[in-house]
N, C-alpha and C positions, 0 to 999 in steps of 0.2 A: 385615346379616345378623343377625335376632333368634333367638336359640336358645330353644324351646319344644319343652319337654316332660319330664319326669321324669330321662331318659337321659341332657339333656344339662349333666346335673348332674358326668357323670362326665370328667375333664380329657382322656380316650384321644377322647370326640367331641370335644370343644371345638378339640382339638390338629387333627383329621384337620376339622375343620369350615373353619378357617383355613387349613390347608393348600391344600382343594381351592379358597375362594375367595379365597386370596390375601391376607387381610384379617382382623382379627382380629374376631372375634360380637360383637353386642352383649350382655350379660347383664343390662339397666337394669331386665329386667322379671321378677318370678317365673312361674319356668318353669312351674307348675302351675298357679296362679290365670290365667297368660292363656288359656290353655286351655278354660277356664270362661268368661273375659269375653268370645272369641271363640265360644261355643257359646250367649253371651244375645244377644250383638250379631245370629247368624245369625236364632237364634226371633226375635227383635221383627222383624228385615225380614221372616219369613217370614208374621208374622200381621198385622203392620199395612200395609196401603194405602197408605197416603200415607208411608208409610218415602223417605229420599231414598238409604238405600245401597243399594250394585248389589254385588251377591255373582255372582262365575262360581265356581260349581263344576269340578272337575276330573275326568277318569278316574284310580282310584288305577294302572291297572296298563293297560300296550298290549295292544291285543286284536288277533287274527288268523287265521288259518289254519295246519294244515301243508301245508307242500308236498313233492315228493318231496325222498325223500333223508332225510327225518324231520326237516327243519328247520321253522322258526316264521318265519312272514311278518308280519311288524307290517303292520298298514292303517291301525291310530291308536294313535298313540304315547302315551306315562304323559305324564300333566299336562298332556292338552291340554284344552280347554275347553269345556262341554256345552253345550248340543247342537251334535252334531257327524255330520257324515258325511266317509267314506272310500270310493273302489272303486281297484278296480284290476284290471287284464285278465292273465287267466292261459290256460293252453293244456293240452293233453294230455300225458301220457306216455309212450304205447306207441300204437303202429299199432293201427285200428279201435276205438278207446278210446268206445266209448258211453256212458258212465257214470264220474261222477266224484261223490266224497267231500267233503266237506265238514267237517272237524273243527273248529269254532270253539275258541278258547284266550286266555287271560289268561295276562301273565306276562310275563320280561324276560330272558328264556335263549335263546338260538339254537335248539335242542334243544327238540322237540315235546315230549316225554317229561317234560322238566323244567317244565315250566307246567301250567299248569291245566285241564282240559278241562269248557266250558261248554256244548258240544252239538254234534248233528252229523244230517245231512241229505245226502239222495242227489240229484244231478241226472240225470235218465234222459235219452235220446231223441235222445243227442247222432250224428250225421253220421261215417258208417265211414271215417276218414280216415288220412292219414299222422300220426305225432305231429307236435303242433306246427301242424297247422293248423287245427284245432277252437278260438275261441278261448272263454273263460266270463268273462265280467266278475262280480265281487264287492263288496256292497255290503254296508259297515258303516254303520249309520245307530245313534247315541245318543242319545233322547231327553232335554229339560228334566228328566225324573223319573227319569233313570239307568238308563231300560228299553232293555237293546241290542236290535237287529232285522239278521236278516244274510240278504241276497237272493244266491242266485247267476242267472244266465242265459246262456243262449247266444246268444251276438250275432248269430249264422247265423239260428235261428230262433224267436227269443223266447222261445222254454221259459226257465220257472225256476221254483225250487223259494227258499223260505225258512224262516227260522227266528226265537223270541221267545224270548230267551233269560231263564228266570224261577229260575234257581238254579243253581247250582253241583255239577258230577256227581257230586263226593266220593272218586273214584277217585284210586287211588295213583298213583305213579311206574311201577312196577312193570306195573301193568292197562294205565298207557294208554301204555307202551311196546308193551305184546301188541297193542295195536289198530293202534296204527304198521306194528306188521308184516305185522298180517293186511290192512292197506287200502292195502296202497303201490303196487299197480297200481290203484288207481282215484284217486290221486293229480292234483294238476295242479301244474304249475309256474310262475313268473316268463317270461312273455314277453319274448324280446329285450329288449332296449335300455329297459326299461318300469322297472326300476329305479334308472338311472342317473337318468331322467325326474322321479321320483319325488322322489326324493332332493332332486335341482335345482330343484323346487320349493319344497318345505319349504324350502330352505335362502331362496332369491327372496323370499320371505314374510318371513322373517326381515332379512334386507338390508335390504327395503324400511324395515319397523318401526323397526331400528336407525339408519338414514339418519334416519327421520323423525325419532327423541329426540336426535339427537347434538348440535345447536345449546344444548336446554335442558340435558344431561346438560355438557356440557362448560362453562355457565355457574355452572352448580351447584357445580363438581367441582374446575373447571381451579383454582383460586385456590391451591390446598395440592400442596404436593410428591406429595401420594397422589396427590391428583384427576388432575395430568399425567400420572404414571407409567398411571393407569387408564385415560386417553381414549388414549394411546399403546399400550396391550397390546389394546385396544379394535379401533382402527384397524387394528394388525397382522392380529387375527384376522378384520376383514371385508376386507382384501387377502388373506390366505390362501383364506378361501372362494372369493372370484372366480377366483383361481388356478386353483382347484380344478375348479370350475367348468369355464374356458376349458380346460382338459387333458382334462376328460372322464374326470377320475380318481375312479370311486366310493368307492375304500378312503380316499383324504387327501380324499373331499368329505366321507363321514362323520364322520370324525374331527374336522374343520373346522367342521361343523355344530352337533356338541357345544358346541364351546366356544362358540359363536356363537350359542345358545343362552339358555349361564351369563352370556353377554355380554349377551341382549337383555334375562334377567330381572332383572341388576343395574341395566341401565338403566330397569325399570319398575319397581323399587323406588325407585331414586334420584327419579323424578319423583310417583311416587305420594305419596312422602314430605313432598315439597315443596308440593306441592297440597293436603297434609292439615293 
């Protein structure tokens, strides 16, 4: 763990930095000048051709919808890798629901209100039904050049409406709390069982990756009292996931997932390091 950046000059991160990963930062390098050496290293790949480093960019912040209730639906989580796509199947909220809303959002709050609001779009023509059986699939799509695109459709009959999201609304807390209220019957929601789904995915993905570096990370690693204690809290937390998993429990798969996470990118530190 390299601390970069001005702030983590000050001993309240360094303390909470170790805390959350267990381990104490490395400080070997000035916090400001890498900064710099990292922002010439990014220019030359980006202008020389025959460059051999591979830079993935990131999303700073998860992007989503709201859904009823004025919550925030992630479709693509903070720090995952560009380009990137997400969907996910949502449904109606009220009997004879024609029409659904679309509020796309940045941000890391539960609470629509509290993030960001990047645009919004109506899907018409939807089928007079009971709630809940109208379903609309939702596509996040983020291009190499960090241009999001956000598609809704009716899976019934292929109507959809999209959106290019090219700036940020500027609206308060406050405004796009009022919009929350005035659009919550044109809302859609989480389909059944379609977040547990989700979830158990992402976390699959994660498993897998962590399976695959665990021969080299534990060769790396195992030699020092840390390294065992690490391949040992390592281990725990990819049995806890599976747990998790196998019970069909969304609150302790999230939870699980977190760490499993902090787990895979210690481990693509630890190998990245060693390669370089």
């Amino acid at each position: 763990v390299i601390l970069v950046g001005g702030m983590t000059r000050m001993p309240r991160v360094q303390s909470a930095v170790a805390e959350f990963f267990g381990l104490e930062p490395c400080k070997g390098v000035h916090p400001d000048e890498v900064v710099a050496l990292g922002a010439a290293i990014q220019g030359a790949a980006l202008t020389d051709e025959k460059s051999d480093i591979l830079l993935l960019d990131v999303t700073p912040h998860s992007l989503g919808i709201m859904i009823v209730g004025g919550y925030f639906h992630k479709l693509i989580e903070q720090n995952t890798t560009v380009p990137t796509s997400e969907q996910h199947v949502f449904t109606t909220v009220k009997d004879n629901q024609t029409s659904v809303k679309i509020l796309v959002l940045q941000g890391e709050s539960d609470r629509a209100e509290e993030n960001e609001l990047l645009g919004e779009f109506v899907l018409t023509g939807l089928r007079r039904a009971p709630r809940g059986e109208v379903e609309i699939e939702v596509m996040f799509h983020i291009s190499a050049d960090g241009i999001v695109s956000v598609k809704a459709r009716d899976l019934e009959t292929g109507l959809e409406q999209s959106i290019t999201v090219t700036a940020t609304s500027g609206l308060t807390e406050d405004e796009i709390k009022k919009m929350v209220d005035a659009n919550k019957d044109y809302m859609v929601e989480v389909r059944s069982g379609q977040e547990f789904d989700k979830a158990r995915h992402m976390a699959e993905k994660a498993l897998e990756e962590i399976e695959s570096l665990f021969p080299q990370v534990t060769d790396i690693i195992a030699g020092s009292d840390f390294g065992q204690d690490a391949v040992k809290k390592a281990r725990a937390v990819v049995d806890r996931t599976r747990t998790s998993i196998a019970a069909k429990d969304l609150t302790t798969l999230t939870e699980a997932t977190e760490a499993l996470n902090r787990t895979l990118n210690m481990f693509r530190g630890v190998v990245s390091k060693t390669r370089g």
